[in-house]
N, C-alpha and C positions, 0 to 999 in steps of 0.2 A: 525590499520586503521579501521575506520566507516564505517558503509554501510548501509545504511535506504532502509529497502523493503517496497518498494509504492504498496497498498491494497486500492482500492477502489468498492463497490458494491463486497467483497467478490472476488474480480478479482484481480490478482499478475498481476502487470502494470511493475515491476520492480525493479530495483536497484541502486542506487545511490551513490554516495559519499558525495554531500553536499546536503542540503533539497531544496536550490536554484534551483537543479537540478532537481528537482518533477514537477516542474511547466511544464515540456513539455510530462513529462508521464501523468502527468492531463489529457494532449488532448487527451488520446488512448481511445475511444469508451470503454463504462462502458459496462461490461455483467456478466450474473453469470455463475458459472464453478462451478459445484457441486462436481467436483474432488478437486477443488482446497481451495472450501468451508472447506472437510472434513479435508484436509491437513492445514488448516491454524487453525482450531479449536482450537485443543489441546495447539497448544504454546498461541497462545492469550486467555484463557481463564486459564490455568493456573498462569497469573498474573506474571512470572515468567522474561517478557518481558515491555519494557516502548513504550508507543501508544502512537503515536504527531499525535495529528489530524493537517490534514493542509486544508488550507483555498481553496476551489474549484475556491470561485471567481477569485482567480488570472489567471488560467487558459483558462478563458472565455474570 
C-alpha cells in the first residue's frame, strides 16, 4: 500500500492514500516548524525518495 506525506512550506500537513486526497490537506494553514524542517531534511535531500509537486491551485 501507498502513502503520499503531504509537505507544504516545510510543514507535514499529512498522509494520504490517493493524491486526490492532498487536495483537502492543501487547505491546512501553511507554517514553518523548524522541528519538522530538520526532520524532513535528510530523506528529501538524500534523493533517495520521489517528490510530486502538486498543484496548490486546486485547493483554493
Amino acid at each position: 500500500m501507498t502513502h503520499y506525506h503531504i509537505i507544504h512550506n516545510w510543514l507535514w500537513l499529512g498522509a494520504v492514500d490517493s493524491l486526490n486526497d492532498a487536495v483537502s490537506l492543501l487547505r491546512t494553514p501553511a507554517g514553518f516548524d523548524q522541528d519538522g524542517y530538520k526532520i524532513l531534511c535528510k530523506p528529501l535531500l538524500t534523493g533517495q525518495y520521489e517528490v510530486i509537486l502538486l498543484n496548490d491551485l486546486e485547493a483554493r
